[in-house]
Structure formats: C-alpha cells, structure tokens
Backbone as CSV, one residue per row, in Angstrom:
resi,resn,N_x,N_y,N_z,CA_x,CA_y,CA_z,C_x,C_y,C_z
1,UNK,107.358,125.591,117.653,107.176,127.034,117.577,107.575,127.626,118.933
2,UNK,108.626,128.508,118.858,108.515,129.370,119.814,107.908,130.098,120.897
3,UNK,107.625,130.217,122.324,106.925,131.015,122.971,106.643,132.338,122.057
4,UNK,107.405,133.266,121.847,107.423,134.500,121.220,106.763,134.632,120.063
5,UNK,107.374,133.198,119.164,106.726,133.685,117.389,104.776,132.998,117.637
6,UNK,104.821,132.164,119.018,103.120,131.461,119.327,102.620,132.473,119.882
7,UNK,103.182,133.888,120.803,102.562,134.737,121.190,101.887,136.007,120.009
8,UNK,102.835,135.906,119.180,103.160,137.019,117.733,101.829,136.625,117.028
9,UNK,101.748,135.435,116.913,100.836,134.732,116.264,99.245,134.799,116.566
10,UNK,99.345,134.624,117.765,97.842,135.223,118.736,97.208,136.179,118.366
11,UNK,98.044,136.875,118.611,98.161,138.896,118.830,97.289,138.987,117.013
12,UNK,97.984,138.438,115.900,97.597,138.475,114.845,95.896,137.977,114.666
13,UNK,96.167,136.639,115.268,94.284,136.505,114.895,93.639,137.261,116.115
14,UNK,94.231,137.557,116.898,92.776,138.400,118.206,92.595,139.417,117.098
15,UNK,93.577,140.517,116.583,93.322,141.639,115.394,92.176,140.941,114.514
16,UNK,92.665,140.125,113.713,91.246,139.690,112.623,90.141,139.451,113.570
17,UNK,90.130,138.989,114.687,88.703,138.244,114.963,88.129,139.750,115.629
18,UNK,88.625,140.660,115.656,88.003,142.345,115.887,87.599,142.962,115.080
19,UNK,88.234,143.275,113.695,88.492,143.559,112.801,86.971,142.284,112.120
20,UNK,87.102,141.021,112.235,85.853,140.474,111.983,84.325,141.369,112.348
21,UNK,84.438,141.434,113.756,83.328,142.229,114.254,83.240,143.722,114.350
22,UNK,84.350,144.092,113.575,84.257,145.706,112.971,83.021,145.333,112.014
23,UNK,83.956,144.657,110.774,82.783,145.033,109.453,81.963,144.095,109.647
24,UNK,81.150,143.351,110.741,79.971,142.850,111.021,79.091,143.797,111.377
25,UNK,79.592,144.472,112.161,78.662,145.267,112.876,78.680,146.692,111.615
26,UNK,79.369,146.816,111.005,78.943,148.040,109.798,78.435,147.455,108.782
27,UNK,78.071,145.663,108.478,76.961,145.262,107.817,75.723,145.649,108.398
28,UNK,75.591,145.708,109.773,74.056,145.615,110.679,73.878,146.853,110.626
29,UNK,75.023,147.743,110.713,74.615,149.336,110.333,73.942,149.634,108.743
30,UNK,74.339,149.063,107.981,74.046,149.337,107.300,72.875,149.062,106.743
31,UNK,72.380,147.417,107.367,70.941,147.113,106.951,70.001,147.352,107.422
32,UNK,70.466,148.581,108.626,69.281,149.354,109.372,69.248,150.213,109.125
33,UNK,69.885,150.655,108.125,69.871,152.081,107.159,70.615,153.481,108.079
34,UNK,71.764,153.058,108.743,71.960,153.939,109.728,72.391,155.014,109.213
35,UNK,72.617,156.586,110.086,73.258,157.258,109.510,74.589,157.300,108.668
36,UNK,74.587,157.565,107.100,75.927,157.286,106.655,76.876,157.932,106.850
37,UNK,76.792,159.290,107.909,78.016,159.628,108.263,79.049,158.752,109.346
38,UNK,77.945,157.776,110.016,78.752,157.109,111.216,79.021,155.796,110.528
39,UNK,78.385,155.102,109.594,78.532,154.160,108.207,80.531,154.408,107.949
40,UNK,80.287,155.475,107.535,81.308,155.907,106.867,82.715,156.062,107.593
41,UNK,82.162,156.407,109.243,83.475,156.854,110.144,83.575,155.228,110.542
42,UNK,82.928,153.825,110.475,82.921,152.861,111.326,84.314,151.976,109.911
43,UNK,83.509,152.362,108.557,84.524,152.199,107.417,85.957,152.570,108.060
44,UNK,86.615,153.803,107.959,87.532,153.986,108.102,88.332,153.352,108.974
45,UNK,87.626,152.928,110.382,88.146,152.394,111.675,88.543,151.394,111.058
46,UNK,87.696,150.678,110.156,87.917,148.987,109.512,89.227,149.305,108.690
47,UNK,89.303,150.527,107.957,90.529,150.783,106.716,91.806,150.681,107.821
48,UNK,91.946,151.401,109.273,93.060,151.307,109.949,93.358,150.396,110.712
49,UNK,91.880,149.564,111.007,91.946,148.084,111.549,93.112,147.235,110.627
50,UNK,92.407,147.324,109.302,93.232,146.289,107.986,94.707,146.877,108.285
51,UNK,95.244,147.919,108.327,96.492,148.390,108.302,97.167,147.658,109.105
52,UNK,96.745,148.252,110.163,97.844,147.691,111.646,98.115,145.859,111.440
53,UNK,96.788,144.836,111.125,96.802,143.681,110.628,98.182,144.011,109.929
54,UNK,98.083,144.327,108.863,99.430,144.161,107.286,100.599,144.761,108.610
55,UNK,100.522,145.914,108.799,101.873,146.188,109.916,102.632,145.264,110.611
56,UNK,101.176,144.356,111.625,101.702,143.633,112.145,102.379,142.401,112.179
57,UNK,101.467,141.915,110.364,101.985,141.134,110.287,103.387,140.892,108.977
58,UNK,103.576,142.039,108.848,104.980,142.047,108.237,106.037,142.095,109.290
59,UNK,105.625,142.763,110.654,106.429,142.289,111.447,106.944,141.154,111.815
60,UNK,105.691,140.664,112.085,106.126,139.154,112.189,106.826,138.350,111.446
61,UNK,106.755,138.481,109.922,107.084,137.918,108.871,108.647,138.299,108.682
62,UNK,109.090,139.877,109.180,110.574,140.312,109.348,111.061,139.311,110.644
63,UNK,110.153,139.380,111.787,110.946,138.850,112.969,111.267,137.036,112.916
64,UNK,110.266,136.789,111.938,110.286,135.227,112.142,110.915,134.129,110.865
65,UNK,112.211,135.262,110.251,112.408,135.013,108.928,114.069,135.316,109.116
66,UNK,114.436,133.844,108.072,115.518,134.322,107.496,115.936,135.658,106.532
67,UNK,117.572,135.840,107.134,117.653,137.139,106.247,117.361,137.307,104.093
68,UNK,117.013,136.179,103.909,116.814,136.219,102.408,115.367,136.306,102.415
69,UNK,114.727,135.700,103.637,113.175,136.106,103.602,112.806,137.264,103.623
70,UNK,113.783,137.790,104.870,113.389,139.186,104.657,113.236,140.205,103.855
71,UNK,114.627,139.815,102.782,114.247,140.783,101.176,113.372,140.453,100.541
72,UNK,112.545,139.021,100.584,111.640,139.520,99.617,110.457,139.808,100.050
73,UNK,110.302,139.510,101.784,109.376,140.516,102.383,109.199,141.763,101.893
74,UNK,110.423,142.890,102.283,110.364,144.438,102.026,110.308,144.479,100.833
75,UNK,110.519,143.672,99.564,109.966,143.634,98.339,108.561,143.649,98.009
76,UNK,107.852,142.726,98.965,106.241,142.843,99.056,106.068,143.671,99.484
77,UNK,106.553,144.549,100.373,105.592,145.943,100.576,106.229,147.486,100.208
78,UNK,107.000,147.058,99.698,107.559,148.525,98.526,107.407,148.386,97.095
C-alpha cells in the first residue's frame, strides 16, 4: 500500500472513530433525558458527520481505482 492511499485510509477511520463518539455521546444525552432541542442539533452533526465519511470515502474509492472502477463507483452514488 502506498504512503498516500495508507494516509487516505487513516483520515477515513479517525472520521468513524469521531463520528463513533458523536452518537455515543447523543446515546448519554439521551438517557439523561437531555434537552431535545440539543438531542436533536447533536443528531444532525452525526447526519453531516455520516456525509463527509461517504464523501470521503468515495474519494478514496475514485483516487484508488481503476478507470472501470471508477464507473461503477459514480454508479453507486447517482
């Protein structure tokens, strides 16, 4: 593996293992009955957490791919 595609790769699980302790910590919110307006705003952070994950890792999946991979990459996400 590459320096670049082992760095790409990192970058991907540090995101999940944040994104882990997003919706951990909006379980503990929630079983302390916290306010559900901040419930609700900690949700969303997690909805754009998940995004950037899929972003990033279609990047990766474009950068670390043959060109026939790549079509059926942009097939998976159109």
């Amino acid at each position: 593996m590459n320096a670049r595609k082992k760095e790409s790769k990192q970058q991907l699980i540090n995101r999940i293992h944040r994104l882990k302790g997003q919706l951990e910590a909006v379980e503990r919110m929630i079983d302390s009955e916290e306010d559900p307006k901040e419930v609700l705003v900690q949700l969303q952070a997690c909805i754009s957490a998940i995004n950037g994950v899929k972003n990033n890792y279609s990047k990766y999946l474009i950068l670390n791919s043959s060109l026939g991979d790549i079509r059926e990459v942009v097939d998976l996400l159109t």
